[in-house]
PDB file with SEQRES, HELIX, SHEET and CRYST1 records, atoms N, CA, C and O in Angstrom:
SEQRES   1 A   83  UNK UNK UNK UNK UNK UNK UNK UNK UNK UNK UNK UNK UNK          
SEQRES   2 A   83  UNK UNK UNK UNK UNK UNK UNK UNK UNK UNK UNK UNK UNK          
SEQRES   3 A   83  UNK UNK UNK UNK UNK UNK UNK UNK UNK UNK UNK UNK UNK          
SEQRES   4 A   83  UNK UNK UNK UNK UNK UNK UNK UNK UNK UNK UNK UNK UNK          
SEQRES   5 A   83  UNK UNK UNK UNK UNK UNK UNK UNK UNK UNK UNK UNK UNK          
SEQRES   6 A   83  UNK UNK UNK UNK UNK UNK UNK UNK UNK UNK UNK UNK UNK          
SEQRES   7 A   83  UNK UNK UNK UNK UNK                                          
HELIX    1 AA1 UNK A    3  UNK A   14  1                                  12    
HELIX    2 AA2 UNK A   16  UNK A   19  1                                   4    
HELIX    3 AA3 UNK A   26  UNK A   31  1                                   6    
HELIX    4 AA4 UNK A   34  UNK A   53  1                                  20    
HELIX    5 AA5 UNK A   60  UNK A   78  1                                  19    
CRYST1    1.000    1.000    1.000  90.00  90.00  90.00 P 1           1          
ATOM      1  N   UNK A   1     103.171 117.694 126.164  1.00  0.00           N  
ATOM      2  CA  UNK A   1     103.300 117.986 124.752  1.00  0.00           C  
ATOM      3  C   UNK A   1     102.081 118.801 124.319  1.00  0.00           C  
ATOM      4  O   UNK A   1     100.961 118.444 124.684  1.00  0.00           O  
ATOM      5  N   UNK A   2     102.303 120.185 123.341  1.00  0.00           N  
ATOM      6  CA  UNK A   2     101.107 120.689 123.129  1.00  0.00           C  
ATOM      7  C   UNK A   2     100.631 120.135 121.793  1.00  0.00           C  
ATOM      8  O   UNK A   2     101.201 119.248 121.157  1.00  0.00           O  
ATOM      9  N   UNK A   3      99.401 120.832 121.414  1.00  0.00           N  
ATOM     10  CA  UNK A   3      98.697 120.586 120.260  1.00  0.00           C  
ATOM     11  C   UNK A   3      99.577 120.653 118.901  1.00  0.00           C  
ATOM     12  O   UNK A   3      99.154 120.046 117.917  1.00  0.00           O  
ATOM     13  N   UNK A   4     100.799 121.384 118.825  1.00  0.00           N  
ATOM     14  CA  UNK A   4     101.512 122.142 117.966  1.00  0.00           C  
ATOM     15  C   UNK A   4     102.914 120.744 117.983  1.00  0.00           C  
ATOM     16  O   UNK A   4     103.382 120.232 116.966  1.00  0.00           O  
ATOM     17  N   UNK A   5     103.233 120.475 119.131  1.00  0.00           N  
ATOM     18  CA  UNK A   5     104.504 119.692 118.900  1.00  0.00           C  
ATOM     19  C   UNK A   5     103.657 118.295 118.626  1.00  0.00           C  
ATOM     20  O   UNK A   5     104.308 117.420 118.056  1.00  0.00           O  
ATOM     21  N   UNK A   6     102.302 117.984 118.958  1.00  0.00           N  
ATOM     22  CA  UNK A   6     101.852 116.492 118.463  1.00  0.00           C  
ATOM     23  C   UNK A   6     101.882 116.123 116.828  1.00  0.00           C  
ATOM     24  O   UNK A   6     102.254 115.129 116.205  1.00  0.00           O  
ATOM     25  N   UNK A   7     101.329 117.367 116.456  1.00  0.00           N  
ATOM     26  CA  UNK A   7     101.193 117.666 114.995  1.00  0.00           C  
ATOM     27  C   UNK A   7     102.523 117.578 114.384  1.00  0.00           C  
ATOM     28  O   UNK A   7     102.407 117.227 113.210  1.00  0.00           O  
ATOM     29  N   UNK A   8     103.818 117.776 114.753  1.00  0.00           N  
ATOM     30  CA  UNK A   8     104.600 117.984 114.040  1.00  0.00           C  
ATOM     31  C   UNK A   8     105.613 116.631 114.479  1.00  0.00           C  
ATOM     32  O   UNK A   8     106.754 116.339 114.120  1.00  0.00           O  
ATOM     33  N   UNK A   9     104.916 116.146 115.160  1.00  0.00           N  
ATOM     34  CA  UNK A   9     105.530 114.370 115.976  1.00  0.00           C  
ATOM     35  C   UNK A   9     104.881 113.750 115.141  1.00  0.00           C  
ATOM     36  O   UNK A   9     105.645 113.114 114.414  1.00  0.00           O  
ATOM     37  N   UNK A  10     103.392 113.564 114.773  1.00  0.00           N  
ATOM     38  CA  UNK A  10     102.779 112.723 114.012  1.00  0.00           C  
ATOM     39  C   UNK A  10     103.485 113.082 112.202  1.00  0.00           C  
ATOM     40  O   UNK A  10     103.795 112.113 111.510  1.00  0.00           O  
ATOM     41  N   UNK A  11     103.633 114.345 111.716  1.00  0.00           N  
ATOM     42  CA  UNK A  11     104.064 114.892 110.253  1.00  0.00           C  
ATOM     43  C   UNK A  11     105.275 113.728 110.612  1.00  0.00           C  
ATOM     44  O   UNK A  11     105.106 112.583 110.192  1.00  0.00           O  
ATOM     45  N   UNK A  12     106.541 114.078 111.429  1.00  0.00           N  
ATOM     46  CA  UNK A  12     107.627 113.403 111.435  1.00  0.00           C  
ATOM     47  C   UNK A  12     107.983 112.368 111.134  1.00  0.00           C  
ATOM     48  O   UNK A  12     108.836 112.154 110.272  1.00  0.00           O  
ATOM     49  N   UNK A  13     107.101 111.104 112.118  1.00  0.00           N  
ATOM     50  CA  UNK A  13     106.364 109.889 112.105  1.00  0.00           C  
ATOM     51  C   UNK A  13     106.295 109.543 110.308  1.00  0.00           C  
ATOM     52  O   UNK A  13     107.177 109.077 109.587  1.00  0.00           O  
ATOM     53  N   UNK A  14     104.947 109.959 109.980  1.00  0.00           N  
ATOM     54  CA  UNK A  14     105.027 109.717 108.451  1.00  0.00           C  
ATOM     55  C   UNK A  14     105.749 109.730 107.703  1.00  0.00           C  
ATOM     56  O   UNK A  14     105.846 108.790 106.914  1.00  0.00           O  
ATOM     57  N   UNK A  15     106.758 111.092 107.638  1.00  0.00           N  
ATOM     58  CA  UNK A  15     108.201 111.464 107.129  1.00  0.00           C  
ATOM     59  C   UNK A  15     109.242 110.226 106.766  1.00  0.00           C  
ATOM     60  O   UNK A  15     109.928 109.792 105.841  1.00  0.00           O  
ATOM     61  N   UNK A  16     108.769 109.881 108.563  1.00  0.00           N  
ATOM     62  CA  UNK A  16     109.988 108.835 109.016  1.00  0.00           C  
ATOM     63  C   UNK A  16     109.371 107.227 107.923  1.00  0.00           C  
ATOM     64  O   UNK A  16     110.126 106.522 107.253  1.00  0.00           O  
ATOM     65  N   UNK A  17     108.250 107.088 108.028  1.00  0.00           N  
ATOM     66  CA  UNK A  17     107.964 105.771 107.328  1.00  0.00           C  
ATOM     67  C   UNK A  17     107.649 105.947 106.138  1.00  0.00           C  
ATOM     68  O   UNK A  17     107.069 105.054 105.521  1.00  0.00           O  
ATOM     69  N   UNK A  18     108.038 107.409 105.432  1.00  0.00           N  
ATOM     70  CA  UNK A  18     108.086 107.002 103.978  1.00  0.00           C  
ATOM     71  C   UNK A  18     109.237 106.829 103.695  1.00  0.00           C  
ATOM     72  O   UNK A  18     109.410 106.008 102.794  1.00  0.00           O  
ATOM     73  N   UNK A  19     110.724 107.603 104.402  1.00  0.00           N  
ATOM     74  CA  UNK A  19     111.861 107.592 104.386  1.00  0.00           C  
ATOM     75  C   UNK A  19     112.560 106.428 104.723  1.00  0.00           C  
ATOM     76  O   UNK A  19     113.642 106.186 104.189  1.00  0.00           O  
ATOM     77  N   UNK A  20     111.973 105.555 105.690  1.00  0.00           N  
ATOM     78  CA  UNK A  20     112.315 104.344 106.371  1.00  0.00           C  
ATOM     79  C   UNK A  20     111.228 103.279 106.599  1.00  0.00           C  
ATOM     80  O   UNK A  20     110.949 102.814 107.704  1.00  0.00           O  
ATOM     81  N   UNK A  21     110.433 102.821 105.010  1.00  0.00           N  
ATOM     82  CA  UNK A  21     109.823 101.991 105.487  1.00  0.00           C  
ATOM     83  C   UNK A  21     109.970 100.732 106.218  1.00  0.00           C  
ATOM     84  O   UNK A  21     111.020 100.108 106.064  1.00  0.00           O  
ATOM     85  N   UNK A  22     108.918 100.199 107.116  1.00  0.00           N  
ATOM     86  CA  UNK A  22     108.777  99.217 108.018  1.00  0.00           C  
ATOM     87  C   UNK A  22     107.369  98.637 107.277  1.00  0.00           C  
ATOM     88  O   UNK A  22     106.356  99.055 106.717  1.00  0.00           O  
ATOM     89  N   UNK A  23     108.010  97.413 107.662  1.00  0.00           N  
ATOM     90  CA  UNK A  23     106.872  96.262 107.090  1.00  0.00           C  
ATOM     91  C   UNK A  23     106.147  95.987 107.980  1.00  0.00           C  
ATOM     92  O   UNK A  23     106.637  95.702 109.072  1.00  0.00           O  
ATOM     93  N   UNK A  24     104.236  95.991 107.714  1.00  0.00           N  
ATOM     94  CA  UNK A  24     103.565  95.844 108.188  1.00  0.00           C  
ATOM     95  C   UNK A  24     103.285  97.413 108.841  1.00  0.00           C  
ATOM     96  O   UNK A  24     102.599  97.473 109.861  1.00  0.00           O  
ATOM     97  N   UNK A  25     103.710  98.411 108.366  1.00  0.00           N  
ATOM     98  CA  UNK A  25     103.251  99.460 108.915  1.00  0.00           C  
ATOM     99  C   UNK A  25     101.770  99.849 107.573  1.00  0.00           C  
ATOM    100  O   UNK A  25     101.571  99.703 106.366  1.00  0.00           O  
ATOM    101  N   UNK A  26     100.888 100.524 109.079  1.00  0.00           N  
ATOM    102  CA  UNK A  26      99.865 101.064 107.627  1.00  0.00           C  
ATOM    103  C   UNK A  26      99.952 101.911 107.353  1.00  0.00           C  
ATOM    104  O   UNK A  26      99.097 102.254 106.537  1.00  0.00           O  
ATOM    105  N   UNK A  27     101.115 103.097 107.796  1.00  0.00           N  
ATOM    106  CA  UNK A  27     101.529 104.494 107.339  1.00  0.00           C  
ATOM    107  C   UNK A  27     102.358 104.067 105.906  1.00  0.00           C  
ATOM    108  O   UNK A  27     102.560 105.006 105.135  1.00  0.00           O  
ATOM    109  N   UNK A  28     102.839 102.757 105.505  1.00  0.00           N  
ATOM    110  CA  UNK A  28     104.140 102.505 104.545  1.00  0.00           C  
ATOM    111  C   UNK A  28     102.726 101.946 103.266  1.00  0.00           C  
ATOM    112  O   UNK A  28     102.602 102.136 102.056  1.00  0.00           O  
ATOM    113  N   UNK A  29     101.683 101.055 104.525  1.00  0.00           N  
ATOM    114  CA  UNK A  29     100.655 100.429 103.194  1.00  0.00           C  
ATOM    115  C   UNK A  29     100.665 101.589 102.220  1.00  0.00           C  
ATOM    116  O   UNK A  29     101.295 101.713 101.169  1.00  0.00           O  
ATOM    117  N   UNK A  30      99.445 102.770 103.083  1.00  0.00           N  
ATOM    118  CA  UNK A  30      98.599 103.835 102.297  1.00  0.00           C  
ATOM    119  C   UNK A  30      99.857 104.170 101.143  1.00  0.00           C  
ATOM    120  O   UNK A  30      99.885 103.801  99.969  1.00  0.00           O  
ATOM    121  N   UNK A  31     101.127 105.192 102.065  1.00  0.00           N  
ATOM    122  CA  UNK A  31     101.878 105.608 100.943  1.00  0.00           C  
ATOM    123  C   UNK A  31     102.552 104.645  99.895  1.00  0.00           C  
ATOM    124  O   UNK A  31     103.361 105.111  99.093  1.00  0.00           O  
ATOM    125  N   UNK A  32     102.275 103.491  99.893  1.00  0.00           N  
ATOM    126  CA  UNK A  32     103.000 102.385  99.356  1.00  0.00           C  
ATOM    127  C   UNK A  32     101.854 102.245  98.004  1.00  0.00           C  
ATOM    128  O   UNK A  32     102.220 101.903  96.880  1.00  0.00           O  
ATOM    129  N   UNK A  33     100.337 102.598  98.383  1.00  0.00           N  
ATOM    130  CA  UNK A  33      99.166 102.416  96.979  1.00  0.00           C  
ATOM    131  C   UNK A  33      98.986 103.828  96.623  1.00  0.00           C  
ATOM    132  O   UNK A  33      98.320 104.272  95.688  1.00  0.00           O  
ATOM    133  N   UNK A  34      99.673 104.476  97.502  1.00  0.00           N  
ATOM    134  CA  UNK A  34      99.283 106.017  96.465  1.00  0.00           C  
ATOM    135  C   UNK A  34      98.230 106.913  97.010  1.00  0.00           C  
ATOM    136  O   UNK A  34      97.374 106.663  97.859  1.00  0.00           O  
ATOM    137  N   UNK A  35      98.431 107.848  96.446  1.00  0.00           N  
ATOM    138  CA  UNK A  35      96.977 108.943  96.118  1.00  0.00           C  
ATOM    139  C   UNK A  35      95.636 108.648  96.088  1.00  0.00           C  
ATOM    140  O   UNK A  35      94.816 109.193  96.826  1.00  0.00           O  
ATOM    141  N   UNK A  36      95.347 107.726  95.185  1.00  0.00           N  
ATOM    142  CA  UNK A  36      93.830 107.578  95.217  1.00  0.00           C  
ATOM    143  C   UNK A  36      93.526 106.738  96.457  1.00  0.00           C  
ATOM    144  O   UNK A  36      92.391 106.796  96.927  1.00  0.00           O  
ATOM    145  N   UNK A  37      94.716 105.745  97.179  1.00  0.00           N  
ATOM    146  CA  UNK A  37      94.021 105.161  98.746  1.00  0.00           C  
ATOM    147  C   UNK A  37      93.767 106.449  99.683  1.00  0.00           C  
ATOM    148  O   UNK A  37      92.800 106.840 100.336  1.00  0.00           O  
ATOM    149  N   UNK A  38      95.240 106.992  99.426  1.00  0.00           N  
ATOM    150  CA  UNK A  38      95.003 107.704 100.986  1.00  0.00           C  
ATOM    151  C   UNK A  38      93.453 108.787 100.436  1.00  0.00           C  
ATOM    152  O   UNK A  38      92.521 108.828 101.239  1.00  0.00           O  
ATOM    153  N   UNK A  39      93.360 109.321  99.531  1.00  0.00           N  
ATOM    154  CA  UNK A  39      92.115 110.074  99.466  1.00  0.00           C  
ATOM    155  C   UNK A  39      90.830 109.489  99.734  1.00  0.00           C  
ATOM    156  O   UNK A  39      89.894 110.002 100.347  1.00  0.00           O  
ATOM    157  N   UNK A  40      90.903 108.252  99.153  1.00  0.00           N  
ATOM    158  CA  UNK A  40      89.832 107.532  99.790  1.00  0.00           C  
ATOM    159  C   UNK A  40      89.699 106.890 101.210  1.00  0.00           C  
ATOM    160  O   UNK A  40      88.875 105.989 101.365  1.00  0.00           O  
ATOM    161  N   UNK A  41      90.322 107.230 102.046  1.00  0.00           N  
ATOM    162  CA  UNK A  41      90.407 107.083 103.518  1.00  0.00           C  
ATOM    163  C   UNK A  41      90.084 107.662 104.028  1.00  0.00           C  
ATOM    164  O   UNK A  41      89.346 107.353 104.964  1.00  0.00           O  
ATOM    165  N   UNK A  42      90.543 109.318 103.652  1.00  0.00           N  
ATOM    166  CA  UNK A  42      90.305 110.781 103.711  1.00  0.00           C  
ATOM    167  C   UNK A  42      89.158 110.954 103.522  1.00  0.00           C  
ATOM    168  O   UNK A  42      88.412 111.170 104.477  1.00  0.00           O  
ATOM    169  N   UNK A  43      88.845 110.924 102.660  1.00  0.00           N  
ATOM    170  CA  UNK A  43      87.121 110.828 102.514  1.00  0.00           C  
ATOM    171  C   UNK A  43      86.294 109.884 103.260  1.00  0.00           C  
ATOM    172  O   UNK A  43      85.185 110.244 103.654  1.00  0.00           O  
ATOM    173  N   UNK A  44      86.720 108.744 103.482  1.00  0.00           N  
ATOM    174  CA  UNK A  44      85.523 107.550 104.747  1.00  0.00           C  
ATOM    175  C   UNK A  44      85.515 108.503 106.029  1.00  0.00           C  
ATOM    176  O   UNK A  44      84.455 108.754 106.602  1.00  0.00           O  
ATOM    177  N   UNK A  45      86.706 109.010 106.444  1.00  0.00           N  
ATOM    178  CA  UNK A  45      87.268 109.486 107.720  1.00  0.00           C  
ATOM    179  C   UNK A  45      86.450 110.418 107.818  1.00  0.00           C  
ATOM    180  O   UNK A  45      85.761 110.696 108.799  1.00  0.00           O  
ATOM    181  N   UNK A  46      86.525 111.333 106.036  1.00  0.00           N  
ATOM    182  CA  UNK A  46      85.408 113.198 106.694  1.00  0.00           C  
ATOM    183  C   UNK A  46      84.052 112.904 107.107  1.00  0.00           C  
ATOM    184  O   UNK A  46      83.462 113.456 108.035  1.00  0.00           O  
ATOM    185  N   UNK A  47      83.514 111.817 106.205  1.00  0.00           N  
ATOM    186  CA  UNK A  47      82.340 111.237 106.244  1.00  0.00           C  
ATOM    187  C   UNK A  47      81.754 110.635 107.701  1.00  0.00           C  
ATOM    188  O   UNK A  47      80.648 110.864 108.191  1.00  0.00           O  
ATOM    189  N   UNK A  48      82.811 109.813 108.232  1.00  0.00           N  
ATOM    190  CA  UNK A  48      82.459 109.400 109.622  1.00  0.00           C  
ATOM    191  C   UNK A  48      82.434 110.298 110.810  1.00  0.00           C  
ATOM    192  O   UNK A  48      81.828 110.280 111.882  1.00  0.00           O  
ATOM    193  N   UNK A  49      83.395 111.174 110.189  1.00  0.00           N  
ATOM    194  CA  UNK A  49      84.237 112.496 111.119  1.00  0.00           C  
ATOM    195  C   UNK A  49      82.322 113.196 111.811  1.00  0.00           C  
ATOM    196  O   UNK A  49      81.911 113.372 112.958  1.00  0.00           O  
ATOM    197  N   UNK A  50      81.463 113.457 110.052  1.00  0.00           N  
ATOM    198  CA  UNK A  50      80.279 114.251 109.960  1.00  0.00           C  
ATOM    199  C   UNK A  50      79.001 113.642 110.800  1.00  0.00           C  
ATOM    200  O   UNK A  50      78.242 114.288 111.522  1.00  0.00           O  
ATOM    201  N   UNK A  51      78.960 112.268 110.528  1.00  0.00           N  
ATOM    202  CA  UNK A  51      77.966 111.197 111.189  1.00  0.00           C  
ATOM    203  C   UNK A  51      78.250 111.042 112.752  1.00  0.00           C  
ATOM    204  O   UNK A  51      77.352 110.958 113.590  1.00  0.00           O  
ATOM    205  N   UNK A  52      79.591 111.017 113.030  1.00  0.00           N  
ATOM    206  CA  UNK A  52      79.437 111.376 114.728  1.00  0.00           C  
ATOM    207  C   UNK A  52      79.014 112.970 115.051  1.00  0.00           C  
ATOM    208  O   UNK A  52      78.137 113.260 115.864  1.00  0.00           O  
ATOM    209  N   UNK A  53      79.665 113.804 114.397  1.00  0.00           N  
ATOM    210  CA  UNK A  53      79.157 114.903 114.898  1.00  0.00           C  
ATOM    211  C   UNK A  53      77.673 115.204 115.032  1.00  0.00           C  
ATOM    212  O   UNK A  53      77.230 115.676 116.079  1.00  0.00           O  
ATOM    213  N   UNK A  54      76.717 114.874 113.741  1.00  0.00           N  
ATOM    214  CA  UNK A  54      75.356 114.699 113.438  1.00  0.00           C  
ATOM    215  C   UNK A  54      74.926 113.640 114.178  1.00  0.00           C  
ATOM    216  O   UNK A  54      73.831 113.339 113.703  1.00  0.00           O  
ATOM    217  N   UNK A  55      75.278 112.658 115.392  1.00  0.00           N  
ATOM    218  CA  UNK A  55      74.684 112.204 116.262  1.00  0.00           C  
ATOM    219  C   UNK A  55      75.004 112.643 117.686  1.00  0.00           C  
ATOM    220  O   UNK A  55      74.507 112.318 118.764  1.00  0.00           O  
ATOM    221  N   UNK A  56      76.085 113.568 117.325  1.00  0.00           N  
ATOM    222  CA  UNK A  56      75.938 114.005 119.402  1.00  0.00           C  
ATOM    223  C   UNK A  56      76.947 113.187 119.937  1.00  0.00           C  
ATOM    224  O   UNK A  56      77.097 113.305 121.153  1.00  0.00           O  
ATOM    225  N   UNK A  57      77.813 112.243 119.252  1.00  0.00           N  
ATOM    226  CA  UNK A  57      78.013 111.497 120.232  1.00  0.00           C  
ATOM    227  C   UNK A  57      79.399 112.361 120.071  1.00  0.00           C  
ATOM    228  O   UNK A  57      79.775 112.529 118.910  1.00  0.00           O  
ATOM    229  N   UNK A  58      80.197 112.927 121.123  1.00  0.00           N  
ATOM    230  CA  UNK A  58      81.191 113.326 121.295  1.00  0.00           C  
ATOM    231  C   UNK A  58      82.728 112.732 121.362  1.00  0.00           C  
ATOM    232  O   UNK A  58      83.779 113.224 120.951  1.00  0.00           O  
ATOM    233  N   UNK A  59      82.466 111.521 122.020  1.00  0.00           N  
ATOM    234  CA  UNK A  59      83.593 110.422 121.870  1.00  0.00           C  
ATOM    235  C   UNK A  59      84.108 110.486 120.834  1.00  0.00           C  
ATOM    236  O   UNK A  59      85.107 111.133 120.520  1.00  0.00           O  
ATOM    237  N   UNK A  60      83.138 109.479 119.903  1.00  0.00           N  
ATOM    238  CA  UNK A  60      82.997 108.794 118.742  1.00  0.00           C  
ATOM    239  C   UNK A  60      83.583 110.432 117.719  1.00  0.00           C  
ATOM    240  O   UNK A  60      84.533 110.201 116.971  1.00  0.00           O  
ATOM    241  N   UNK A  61      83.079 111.844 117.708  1.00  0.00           N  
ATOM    242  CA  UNK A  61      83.808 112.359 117.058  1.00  0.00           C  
ATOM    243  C   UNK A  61      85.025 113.106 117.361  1.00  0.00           C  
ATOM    244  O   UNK A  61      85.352 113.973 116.551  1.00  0.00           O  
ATOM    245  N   UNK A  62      85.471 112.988 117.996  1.00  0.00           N  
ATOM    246  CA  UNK A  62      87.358 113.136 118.691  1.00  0.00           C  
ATOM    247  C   UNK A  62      87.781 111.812 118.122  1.00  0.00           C  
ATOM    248  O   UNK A  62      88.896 111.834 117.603  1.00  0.00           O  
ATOM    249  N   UNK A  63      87.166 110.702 118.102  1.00  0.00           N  
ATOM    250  CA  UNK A  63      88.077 109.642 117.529  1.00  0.00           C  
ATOM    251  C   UNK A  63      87.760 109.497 115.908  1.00  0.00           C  
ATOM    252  O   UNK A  63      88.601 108.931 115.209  1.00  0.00           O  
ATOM    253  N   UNK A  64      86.985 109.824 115.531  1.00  0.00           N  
ATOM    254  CA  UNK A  64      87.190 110.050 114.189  1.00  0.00           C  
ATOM    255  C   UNK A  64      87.845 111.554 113.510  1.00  0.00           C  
ATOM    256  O   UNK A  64      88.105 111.709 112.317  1.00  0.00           O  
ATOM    257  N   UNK A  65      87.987 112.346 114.342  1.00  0.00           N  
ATOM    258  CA  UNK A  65      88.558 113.698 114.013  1.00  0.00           C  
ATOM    259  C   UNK A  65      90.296 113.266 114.312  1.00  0.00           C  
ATOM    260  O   UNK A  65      91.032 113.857 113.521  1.00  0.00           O  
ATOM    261  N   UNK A  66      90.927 112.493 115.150  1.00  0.00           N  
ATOM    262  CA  UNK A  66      92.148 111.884 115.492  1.00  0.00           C  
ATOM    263  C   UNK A  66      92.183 111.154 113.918  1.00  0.00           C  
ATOM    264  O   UNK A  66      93.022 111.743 113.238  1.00  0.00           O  
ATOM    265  N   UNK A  67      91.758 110.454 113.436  1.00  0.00           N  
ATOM    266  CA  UNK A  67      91.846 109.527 112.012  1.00  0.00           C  
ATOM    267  C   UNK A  67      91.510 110.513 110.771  1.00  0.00           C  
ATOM    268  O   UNK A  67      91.789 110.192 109.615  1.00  0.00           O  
ATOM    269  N   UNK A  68      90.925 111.669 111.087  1.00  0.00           N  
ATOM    270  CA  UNK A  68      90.978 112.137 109.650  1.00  0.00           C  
ATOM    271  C   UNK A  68      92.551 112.776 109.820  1.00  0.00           C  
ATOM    272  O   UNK A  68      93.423 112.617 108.966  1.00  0.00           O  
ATOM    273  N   UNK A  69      92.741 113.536 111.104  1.00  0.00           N  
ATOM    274  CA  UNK A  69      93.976 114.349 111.103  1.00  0.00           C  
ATOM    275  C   UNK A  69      94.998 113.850 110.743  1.00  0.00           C  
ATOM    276  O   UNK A  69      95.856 114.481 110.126  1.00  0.00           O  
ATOM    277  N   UNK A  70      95.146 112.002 111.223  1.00  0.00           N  
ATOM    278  CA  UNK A  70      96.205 111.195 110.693  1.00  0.00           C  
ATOM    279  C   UNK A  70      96.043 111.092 109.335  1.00  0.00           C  
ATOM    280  O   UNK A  70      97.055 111.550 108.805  1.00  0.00           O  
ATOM    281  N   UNK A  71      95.117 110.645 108.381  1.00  0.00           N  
ATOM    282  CA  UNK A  71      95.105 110.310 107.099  1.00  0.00           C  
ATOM    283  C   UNK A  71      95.478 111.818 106.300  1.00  0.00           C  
ATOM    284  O   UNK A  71      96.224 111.991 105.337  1.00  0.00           O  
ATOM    285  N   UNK A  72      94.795 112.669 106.954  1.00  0.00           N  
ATOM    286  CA  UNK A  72      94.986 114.588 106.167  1.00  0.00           C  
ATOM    287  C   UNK A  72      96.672 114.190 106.066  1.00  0.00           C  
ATOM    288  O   UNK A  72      97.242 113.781 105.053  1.00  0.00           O  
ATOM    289  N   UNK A  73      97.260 114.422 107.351  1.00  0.00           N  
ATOM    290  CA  UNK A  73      98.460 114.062 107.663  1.00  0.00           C  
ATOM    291  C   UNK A  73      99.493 113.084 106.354  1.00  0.00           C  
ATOM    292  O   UNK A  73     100.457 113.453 105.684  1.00  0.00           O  
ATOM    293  N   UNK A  74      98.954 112.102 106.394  1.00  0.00           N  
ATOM    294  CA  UNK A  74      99.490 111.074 105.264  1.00  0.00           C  
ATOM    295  C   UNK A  74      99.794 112.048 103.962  1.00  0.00           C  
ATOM    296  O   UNK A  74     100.842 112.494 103.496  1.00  0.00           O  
ATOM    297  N   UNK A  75      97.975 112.214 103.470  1.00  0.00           N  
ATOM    298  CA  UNK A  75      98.062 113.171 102.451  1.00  0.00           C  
ATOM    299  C   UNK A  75      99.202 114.110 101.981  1.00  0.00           C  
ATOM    300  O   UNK A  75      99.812 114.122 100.912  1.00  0.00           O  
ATOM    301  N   UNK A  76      99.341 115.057 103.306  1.00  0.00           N  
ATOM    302  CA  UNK A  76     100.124 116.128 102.842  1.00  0.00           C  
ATOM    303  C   UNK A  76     101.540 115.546 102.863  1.00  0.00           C  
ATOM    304  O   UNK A  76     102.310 116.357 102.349  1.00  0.00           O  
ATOM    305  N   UNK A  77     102.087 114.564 103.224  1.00  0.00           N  
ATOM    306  CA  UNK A  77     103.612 114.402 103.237  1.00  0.00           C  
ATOM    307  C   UNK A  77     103.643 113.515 101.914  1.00  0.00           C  
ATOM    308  O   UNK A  77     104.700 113.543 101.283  1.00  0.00           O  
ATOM    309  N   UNK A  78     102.581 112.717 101.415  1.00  0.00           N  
ATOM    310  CA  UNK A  78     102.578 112.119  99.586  1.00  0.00           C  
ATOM    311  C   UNK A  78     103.262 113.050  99.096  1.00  0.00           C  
ATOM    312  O   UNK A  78     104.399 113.047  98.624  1.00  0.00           O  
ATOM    313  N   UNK A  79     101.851 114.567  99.350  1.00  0.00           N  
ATOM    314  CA  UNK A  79     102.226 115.442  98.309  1.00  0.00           C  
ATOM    315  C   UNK A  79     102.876 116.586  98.989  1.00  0.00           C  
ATOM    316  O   UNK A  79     102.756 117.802  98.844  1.00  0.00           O  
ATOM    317  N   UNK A  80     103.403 116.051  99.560  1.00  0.00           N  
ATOM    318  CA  UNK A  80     105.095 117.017  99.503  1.00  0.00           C  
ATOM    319  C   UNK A  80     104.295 118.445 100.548  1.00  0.00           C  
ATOM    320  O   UNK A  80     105.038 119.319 100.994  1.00  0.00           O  
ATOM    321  N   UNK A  81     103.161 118.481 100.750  1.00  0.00           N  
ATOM    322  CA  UNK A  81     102.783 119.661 101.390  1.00  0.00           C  
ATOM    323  C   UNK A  81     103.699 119.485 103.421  1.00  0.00           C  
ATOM    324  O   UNK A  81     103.917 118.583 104.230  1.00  0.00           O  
ATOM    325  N   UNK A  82     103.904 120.909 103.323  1.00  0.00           N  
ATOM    326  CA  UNK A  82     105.108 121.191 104.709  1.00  0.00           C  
ATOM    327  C   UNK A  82     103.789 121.041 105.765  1.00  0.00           C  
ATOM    328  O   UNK A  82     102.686 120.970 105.223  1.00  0.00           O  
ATOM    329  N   UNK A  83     103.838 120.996 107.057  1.00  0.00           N  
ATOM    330  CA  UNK A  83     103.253 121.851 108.041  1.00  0.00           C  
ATOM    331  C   UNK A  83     102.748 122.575 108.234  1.00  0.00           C  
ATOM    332  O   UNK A  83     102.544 122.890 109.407  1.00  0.00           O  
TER     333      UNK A  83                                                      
END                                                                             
């Protein structure tokens, strides 16, 4: 799978659990409190995203760059933004 079909597996995904929520999902929580959660996730995420990068540690920022892309992700299917 490339970079291009993950992105549009994960958009789907979200799609799918605002369209079909499941209980106990945290894709159904965020969109379930709205805008001001998922932005504020979005924001812990850029923030942590910056503090791994500003320590070097490379791991640590691929796995926080994976969690902002998911929460960005969330974001844009709230607000209706495409791909």
């Amino acid at each position: 799978m490339n970079d291009k079909e993950i992105l549009t597996a994960l958009y789907a995904t979200v799609e799918n659990r605002r369209d079909h929520p499941q209980e106990g999902s945290y894709t159904c929580y965020l969109l379930d409190k709205g805008l001001d959660k998922i932005l504020k996730k979005v924001g812990e995420e850029c923030s942590e995203t910056i503090i791994a990068a500003k320590n070097g540690d490379n791991s640590e920022t691929v796995y926080e760059i994976a969690d902002l892309i998911y929460h960005l992700t969330v974001m844009m299917v709230q607000q209706g933004i495409p791909l």
